[in-house]
N, C-alpha and C positions, 0 to 999 in steps of 0.2 A: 831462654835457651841461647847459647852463646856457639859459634863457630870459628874454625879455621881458615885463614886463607892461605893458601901458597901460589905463588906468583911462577910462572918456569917461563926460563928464557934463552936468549944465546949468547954463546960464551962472553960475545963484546958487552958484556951489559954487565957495569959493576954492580954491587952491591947496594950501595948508598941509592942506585936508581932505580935496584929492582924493591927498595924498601920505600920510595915516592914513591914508586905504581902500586904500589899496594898500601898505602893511604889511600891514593886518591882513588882507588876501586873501594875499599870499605866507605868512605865519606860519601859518594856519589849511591854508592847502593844502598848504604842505611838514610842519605837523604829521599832517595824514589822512595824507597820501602817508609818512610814514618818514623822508623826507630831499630835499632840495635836487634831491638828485640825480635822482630818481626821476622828476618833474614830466615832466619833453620826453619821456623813454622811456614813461611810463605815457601822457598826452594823445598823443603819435604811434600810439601803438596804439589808442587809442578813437575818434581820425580816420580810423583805416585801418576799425573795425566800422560805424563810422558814413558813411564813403562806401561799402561793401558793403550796408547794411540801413537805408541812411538812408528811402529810400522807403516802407518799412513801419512800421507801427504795433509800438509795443513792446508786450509781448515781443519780442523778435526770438528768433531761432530761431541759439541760441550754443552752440559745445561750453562744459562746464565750466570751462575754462580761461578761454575770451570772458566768459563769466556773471560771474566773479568781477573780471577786469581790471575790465567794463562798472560791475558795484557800485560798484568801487573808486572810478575815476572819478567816478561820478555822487554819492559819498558827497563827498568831497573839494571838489568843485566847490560843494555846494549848506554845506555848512559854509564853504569861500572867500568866497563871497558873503553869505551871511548875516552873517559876522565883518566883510566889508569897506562892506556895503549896509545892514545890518540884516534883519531879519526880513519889515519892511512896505519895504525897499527905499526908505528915509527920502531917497537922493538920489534920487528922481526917475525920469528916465530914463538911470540909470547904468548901465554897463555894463564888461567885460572885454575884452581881445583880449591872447591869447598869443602870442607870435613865438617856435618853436623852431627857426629855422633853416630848413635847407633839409628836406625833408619827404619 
């Protein structure tokens, strides 16, 4: 399964650098994640935990199997961003959106 990334940011931020943050968010998250591949299978199941327990405060209440997916995820995503934002989020108000298809 393969995915979209779009990268949005503000206006001072040319191209050329909104096209590095988004290398370095795909590279960072198919390294957390294992593989290319993994991305739309792993994020379509933390979409499916997160419209079930989105309303509650984490912890949420996960079998073992949910706990570990949910790590995975939240491990991946916050390494993605930091590789593609920085640490202090140096673009601004940047931000991600994934497209895996139909859902």
């Amino acid at each position: 399964m393969s995915y979209t990334l779009r990268i949005f940011h503000t206006d001072d931020v040319s191209a050329a650098e909104r096209e590095a943050a988004a290398q370095r968010f795909r590279a960072a998250l198919e390294a957390s994640l294992g593989d290319a591949s993994l991305v739309a299978p792993v994020y379509r199941a933390w979409l499916r935990l997160l419209l079930a327990h989105g309303e509650q405060d984490r912890p949420w209440d996960l079998n073992p199997a949910e706990q570990v997916l949910a790590d995975q995820w939240e491990a991946a995503e916050l390494a993605a961003t930091r590789a593609a934002f920085g640490a202090e989020r140096y673009m601004g108000d940047a931000h991600y959106e994934l497209d895996i298809g139909d859902r």
